[in-house]
C-alpha positions in Angstrom: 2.9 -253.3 113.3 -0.8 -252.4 113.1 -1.8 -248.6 113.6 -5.3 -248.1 115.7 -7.4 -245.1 115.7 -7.8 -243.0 118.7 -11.2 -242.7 120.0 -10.8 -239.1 119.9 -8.7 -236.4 118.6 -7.4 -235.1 122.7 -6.7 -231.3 122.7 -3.0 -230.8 123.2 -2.6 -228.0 125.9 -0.1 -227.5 128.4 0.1 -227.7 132.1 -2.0 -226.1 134.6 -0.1 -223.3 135.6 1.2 -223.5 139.4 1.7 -227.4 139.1 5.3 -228.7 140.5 6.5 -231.8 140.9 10.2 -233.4 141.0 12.3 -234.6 138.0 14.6 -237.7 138.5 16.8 -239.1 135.7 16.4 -242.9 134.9 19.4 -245.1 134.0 19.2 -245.8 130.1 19.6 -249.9 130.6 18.4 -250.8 134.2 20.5 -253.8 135.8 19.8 -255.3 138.6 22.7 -253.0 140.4 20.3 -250.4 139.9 18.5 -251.6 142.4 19.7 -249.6 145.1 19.3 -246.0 143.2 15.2 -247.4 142.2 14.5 -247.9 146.2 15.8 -244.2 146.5 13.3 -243.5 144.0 10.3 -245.3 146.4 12.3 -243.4 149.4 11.8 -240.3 148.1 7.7 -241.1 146.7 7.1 -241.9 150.4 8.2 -238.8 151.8 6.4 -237.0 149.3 3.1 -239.1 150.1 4.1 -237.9 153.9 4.2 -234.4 153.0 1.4 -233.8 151.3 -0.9 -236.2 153.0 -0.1 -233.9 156.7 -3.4 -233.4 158.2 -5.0 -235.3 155.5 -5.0 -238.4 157.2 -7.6 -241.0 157.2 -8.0 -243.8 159.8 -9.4 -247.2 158.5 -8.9 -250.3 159.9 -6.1 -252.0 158.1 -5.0 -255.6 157.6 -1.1 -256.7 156.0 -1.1 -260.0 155.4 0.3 -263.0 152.3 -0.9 -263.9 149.0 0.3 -267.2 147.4 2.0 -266.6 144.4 4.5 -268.9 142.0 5.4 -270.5 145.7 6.4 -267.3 147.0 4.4 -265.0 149.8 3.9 -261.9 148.9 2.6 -259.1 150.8 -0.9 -257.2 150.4 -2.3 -254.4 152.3 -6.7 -254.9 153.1 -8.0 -251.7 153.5 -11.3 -252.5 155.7 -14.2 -249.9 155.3 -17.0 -249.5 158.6 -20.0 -250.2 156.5 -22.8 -253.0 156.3 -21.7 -255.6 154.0 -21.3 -257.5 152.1 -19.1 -254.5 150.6 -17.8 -254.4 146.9 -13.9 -255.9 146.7 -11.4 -253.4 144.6 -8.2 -254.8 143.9 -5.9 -251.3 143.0 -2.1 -252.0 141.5 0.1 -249.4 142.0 2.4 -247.7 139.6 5.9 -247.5 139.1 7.0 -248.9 135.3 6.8 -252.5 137.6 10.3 -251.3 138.9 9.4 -248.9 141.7 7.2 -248.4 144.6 5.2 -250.3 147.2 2.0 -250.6 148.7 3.3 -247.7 151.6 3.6 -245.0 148.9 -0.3 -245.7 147.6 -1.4 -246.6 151.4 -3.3 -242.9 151.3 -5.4 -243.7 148.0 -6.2 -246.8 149.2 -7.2 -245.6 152.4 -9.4 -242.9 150.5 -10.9 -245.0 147.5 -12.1 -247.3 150.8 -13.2 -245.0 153.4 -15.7 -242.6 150.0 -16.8 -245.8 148.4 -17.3 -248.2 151.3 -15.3 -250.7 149.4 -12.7 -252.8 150.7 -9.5 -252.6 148.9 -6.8 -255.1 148.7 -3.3 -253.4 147.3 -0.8 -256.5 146.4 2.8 -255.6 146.6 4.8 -257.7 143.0 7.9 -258.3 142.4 9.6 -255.7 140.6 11.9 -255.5 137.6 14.5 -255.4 136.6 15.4 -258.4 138.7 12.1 -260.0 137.8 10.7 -260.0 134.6 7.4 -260.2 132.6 5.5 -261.9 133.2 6.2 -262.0 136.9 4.6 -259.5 137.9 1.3 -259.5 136.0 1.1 -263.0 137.3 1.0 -262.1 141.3 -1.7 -259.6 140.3 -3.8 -262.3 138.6 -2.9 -264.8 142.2 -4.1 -261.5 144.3 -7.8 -261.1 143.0 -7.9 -264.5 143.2 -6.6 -264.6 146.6 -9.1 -261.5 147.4 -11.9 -263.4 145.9 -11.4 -266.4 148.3 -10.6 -264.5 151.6 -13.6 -261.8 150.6 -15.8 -262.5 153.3 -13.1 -262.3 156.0 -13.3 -258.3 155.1 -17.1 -258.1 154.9 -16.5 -258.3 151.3 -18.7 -259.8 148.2 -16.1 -261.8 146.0 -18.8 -261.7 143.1 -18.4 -257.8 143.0 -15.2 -256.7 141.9 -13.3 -253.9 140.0 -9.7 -254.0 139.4 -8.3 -250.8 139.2 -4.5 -249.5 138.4 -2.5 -246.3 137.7 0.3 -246.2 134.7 2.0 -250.0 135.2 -0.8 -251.0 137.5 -3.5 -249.8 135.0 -1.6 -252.4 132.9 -2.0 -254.5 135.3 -5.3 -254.1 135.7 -6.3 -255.4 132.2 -4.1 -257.9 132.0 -5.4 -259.1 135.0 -9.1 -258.9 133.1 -7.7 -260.5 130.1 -6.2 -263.9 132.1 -9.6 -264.3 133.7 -11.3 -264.6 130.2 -8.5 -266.6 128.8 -8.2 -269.2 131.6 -12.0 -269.6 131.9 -12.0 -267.6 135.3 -15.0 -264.8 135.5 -13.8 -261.2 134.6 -14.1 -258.4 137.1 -17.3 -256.5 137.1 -15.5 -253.4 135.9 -11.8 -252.3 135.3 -10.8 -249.0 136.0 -6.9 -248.3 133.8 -5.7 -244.9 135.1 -3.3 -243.5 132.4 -2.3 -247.3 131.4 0.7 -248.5 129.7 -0.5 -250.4 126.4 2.0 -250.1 124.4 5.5 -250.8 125.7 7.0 -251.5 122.2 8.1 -248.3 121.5 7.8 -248.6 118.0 4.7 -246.6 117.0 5.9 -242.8 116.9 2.3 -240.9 118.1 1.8 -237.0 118.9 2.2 -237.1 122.8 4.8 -238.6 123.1 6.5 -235.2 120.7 4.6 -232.8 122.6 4.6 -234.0 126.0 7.8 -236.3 125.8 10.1 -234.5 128.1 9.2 -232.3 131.4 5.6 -233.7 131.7 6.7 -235.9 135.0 7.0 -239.5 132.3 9.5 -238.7 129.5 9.6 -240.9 127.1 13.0 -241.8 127.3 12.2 -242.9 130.8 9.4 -245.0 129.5 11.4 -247.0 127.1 14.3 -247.7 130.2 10.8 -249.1 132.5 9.7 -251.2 129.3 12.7 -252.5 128.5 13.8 -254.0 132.1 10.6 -255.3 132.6 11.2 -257.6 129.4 13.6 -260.9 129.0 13.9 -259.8 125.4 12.2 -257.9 122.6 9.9 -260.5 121.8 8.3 -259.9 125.2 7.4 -256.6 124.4 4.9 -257.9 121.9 2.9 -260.2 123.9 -0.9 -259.4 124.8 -0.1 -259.4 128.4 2.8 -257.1 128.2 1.4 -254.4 125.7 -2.7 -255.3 125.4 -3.2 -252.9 122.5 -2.0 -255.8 120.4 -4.1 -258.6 121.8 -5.7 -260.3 118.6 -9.0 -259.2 120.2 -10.4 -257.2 123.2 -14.0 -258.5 123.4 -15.0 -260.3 126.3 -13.3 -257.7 128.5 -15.1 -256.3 131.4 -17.0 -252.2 131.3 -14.4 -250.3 131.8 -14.2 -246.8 132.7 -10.3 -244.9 131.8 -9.0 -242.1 133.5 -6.2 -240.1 131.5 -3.9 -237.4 132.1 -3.9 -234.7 129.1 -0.1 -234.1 128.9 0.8 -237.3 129.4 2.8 -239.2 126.7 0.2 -241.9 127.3 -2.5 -240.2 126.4 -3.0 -241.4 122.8 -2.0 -244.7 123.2 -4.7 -244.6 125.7 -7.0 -243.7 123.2 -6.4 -246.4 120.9 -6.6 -248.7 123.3 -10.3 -247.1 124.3 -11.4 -247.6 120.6 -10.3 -251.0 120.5 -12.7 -251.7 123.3 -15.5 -249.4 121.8 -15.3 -251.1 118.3 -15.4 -254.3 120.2 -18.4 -253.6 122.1 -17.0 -253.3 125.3 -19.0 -250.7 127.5 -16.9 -248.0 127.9 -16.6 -244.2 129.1 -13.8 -242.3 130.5 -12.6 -238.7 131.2 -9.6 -236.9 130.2 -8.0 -234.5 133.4 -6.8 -231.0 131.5 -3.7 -229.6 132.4 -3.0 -233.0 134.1 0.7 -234.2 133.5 1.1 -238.2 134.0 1.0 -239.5 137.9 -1.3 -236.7 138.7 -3.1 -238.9 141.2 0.2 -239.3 143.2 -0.1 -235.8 143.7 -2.0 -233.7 146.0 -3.6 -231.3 143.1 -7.3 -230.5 143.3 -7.9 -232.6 140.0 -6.2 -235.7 142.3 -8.9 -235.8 144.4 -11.5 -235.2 142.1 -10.3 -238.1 140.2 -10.3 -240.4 143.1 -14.0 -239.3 144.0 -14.5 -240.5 140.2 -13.2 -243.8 141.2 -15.3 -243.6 144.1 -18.8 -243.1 141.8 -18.2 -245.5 139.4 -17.5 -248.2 142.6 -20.9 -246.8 144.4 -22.6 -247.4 141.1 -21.5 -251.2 141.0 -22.6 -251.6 145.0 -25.8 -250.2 143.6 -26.6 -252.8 140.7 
């Protein structure tokens, strides 16, 4: 398997002192009776959102409606912005290794990237693993922007003005999403926006952070490998463009893209690899690295969380702006 450079050499320090956050086990081969123990993990993400979101809350108008996807409706969350239009259109996956989550635990973010950046946001709910496999998943993401892009001006949105954003599985998502546009002749996004993506779900590259930050840092490794492998039929899977995009025979064609990243984050470098495959391919690029930042950090309620989502908010304002 080919070896890519990183972009750049990241510094390795440690946590920002005073940061907590919980620890959960993950089971080491995810069946579908885990089911039950992964919605306690979304249970217990929502009451987080709830407690640290108290007397943060943000009213925006809000619209839950259906996507078509594969046959199936699927549910996704419009988060409407007052502002004159027509307003830029984000479509933001959420995280969760594709097998936990929902649209309620990210409902704050999306209520905040909206309201800052007068941009109305449409957060699809997928079908999760281990019950559904690849590509599944990626596939109702690529049906929801282009469900957005037709129902845009219902929203006071502009369908030719996009950005599809993601954190950790849905920063997968995210370019995947932008590499089935270019592949199937459909017109990329404007700008994607991967927050601490998942690239690489073969495992088999052994890199730095995943040493030094690979247990205790909020994504062990360990737990990484169980989320890659249910999310897979078979090992073969793992390989494919659209599961792990690092190893897409090429990257060009992709749309700007600005990546945020988490320093102690097992991710990190495969991140960064990722990030030179797009620079060496010509792909307007920039990105920023949060110190002291474990993975997930936006979940959280940290100071560097909400700078990172007013970063998200610039680089949408800029696009409005063109």
């Amino acid at each position: 398997m080919k070896r890519y450079e990183m972009l750049v050499q990241p510094s390795r320090g440690g946590l920002k002192e005073g940061l907590s956050f919980g620890y959960v086990d993950v089971p080491q081969n995810m069946t579908d009776a885990d089911r039950p123990f992964l919605d306690h993990l979304t249970d217990e993400s929502l009451k987080l959102q709830q407690r640290i979101r108290k007397g943060k809350e943000i009213v925006i108008k809000t619209d839950d409606t259906t996507y078509l996807s594969n046959g199936k409706q699927k549910k996704i969350r419009v988060f409407i912005p007052d502002a004159n239009g027509p307003c830029p259109i984000i479509l933001y996956y959420h995280g969760g290794g594709f097998a936990i989550r929902n649209i309620d635990c990210y409902d704050y973010i999306g209520r905040y990237i909206a309201e800052k950046s007068k941009a109305v946001v449409f957060m699809p709910e997928y079908s999760l693993s281990p019950e559904n496999k690849f590509p599944v998943a990626v596939e109702e993401c690529y049906d929801a922007l282009l469900w957005a892009r037709e129902n845009a001006s219902r929203y006071n949105g502009d369908a030719n003005n996009d950005i599809v954003i993601g954190d950790s599985a849905g920063g997968n998502a995210a370019i995947v999403v932008s590499m089935m546009c270019r592949d199937r002749g459909v017109r990329i996004p404007q700008k994607m926006i991967p927050i601490y993506p998942v690239v690489d779900q073969t495992g088999l590259i052994d890199r730095k952070s995943q040493h030094i930050y690979g247990k205790n840092y909020n994504l062990d490794y360990a737990h990484m490998i169980s989320y890659s492998k249910a999310y897979v039929r078979n090992d073969a899977d793992l390989f494919h463009q659209y599961c792990s995009p690092l190893f897409a025979d090429s990257v060009t064609g992709l749309p700007s893209c600005m990546m945020v990243m988490a320093e102690c984050d097992i991710l990190i470098d495969q991140g960064l690899e990722f990030a030179k495959r797009l620079v060496d391919a010509g792909v307007e690029f920039d990105y920023r690295i949060f110190k002291g930042m474990p993975h997930d950090f936006l979940f959280y309620g940290f100071d560097e969380s909400y700078e990172a989502y007013d970063l998200i908010c610039d680089e949408i304002k800029k696009l409005s702006h063109k």
